[in-house]
NUBA-506852 format. One record per residue: residue number from 0; x negated, y, z of N, C-alpha, C in turn; residue in three letters. Coordinates in pm, whole numbers, plus 50000, padded with zeros to 5 digits. Each point is the difference from the previous one (the first is absolute). Layout:
BEGIN
{koldren NUM {X Y Z} {X Y Z} {X Y Z} "ALA"}
...
end
This chain:
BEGIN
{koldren 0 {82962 46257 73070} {50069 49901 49921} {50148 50038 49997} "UNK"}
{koldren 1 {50065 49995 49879} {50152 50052 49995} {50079 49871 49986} "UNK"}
{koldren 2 {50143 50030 49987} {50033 49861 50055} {49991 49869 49885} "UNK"}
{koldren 3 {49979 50077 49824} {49991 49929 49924} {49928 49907 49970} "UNK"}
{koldren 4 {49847 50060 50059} {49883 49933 50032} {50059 49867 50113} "UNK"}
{koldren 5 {50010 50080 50107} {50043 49874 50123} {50069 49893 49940} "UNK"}
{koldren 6 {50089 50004 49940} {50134 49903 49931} {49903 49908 49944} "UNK"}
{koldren 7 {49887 50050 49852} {49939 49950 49909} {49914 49899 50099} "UNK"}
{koldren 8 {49950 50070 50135} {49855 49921 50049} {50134 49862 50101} "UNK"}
{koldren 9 {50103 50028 50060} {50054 49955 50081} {50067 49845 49895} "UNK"}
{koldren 10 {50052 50025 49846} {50003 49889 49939} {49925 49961 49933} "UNK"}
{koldren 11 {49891 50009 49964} {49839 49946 49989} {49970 49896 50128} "UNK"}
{koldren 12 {50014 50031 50138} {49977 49930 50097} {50052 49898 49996} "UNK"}
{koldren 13 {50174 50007 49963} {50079 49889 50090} {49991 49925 49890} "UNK"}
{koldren 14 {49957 50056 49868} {50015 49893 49896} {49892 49926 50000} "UNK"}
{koldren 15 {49907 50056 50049} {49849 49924 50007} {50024 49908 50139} "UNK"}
{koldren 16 {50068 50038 50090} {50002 49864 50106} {50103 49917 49950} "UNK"}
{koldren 17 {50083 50054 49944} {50111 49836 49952} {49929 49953 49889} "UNK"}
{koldren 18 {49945 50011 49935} {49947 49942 49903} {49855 49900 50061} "UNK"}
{koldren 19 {49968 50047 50122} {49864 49933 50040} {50105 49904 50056} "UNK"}
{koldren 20 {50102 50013 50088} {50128 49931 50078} {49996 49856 49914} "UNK"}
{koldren 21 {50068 50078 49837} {50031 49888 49932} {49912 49885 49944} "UNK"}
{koldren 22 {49865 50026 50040} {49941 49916 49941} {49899 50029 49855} "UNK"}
{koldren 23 {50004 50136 49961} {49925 50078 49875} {49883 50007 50036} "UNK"}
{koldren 24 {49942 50012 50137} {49863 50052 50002} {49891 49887 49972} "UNK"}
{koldren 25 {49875 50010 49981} {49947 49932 49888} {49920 49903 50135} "UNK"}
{koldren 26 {49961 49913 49927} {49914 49900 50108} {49889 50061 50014} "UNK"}
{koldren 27 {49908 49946 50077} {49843 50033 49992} {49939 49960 49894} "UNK"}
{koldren 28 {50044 49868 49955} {49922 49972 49835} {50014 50090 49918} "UNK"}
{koldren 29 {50175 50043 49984} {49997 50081 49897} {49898 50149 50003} "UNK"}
{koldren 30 {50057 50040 50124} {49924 50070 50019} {49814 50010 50016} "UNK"}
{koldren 31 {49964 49900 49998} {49859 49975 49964} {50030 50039 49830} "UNK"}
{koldren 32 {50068 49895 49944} {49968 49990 49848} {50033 50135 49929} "UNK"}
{koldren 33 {50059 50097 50039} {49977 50102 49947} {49923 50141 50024} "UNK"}
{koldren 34 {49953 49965 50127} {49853 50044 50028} {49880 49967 49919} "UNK"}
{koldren 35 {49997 49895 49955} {49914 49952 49937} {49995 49962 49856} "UNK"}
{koldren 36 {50159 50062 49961} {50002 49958 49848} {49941 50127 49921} "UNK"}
{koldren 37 {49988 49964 49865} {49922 50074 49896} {50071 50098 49977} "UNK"}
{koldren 38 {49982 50127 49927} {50078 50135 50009} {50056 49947 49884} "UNK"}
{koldren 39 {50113 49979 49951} {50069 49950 49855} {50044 50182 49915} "UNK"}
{koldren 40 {50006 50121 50107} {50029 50110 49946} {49937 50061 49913} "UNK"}
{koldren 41 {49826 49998 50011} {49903 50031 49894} {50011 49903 49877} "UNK"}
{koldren 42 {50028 49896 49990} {50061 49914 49901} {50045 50057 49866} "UNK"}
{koldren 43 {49934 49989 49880} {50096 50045 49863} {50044 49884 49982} "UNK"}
{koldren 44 {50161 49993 49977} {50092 49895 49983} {50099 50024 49912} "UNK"}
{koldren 45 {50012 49968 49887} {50032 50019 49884} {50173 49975 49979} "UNK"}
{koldren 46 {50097 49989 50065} {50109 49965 49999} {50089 50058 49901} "UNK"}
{koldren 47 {49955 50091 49985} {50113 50087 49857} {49867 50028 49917} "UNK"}
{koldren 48 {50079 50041 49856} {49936 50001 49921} {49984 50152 49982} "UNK"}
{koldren 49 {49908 50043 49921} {49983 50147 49988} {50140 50116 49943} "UNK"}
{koldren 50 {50080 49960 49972} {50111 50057 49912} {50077 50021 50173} "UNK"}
{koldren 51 {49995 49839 50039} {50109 50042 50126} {49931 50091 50144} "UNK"}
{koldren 52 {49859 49971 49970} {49950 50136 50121} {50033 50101 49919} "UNK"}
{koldren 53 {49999 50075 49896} {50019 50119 49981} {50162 50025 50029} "UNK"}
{koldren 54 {50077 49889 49968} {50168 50016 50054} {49973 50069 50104} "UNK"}
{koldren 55 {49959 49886 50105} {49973 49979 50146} {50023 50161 50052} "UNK"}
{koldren 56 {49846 50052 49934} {49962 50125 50053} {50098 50119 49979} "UNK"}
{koldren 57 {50027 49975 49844} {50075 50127 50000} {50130 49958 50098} "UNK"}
{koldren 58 {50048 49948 50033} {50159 49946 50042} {49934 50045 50195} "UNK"}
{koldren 59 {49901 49964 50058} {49975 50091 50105} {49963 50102 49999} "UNK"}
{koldren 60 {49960 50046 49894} {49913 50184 50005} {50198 50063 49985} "UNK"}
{koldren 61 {50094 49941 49975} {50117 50009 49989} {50081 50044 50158} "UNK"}
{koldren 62 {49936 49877 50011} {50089 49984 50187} {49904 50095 50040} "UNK"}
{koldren 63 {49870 50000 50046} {49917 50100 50090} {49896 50099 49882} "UNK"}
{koldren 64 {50064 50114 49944} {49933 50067 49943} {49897 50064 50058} "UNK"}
{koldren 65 {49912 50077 49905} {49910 50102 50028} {50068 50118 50051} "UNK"}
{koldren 66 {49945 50046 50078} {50108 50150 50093} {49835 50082 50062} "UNK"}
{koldren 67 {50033 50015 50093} {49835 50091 50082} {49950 49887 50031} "UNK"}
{koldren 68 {50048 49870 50013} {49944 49893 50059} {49968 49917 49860} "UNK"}
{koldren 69 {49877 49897 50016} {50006 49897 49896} {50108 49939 50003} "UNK"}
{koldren 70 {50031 49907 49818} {50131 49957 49979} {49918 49854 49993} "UNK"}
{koldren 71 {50101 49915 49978} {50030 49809 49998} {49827 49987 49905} "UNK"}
{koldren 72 {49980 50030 49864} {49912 49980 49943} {49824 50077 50057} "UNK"}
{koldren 73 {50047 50093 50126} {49848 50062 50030} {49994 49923 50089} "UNK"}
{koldren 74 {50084 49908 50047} {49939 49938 50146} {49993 49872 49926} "UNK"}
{koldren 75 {49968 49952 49873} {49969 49884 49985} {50089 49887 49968} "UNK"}
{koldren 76 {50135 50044 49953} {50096 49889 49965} {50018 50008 49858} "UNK"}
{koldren 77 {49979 49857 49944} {49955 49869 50061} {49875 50004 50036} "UNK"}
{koldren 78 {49971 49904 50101} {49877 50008 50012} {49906 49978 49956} "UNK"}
{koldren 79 {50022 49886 49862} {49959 49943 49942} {50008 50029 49843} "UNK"}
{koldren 80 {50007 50121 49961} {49986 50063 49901} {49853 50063 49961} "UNK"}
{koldren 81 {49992 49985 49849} {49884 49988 49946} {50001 50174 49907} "UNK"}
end
């Protein structure tokens, strides 16, 4: 582990105990209820209209192009494009 790693894992920790500190961490209900809630991700949910997923897409195939790696539109953004 180099020290960049250490830094990354060392404020991951302390932010995850002050944040349990402050009061963020979830109850047992909650935490039941999303154990047990329905997957909403497989979901087709229609929020934009077809003109603005094609924005959508091209405007991330923008930010994360195609290179040796898949770009924004091979991994499925939007997700909800037809």
């Amino acid at each position: 582990m180099n020290r960049r790693q250490f830094l990354e894992c060392a404020a991951l920790l302390i932010t995850g105990a002050t944040a349990a500190q402050a009061g963020f961490s979830l109850t047992e209900e909650q935490r039941v209820y999303l154990a047990t809630a329905p997957d909403y991700i497989d979901k087709k949910v229609d929020f934009l209209s077809a003109e603005q997923r094609s924005t959508l897409a091209l405007l991330t195939e923008t930010v994360i192009p195609r290179t040796e790696t898949p770009g924004a539109i091979d991994a499925g953004v939007p997700g909800s494009s037809s």
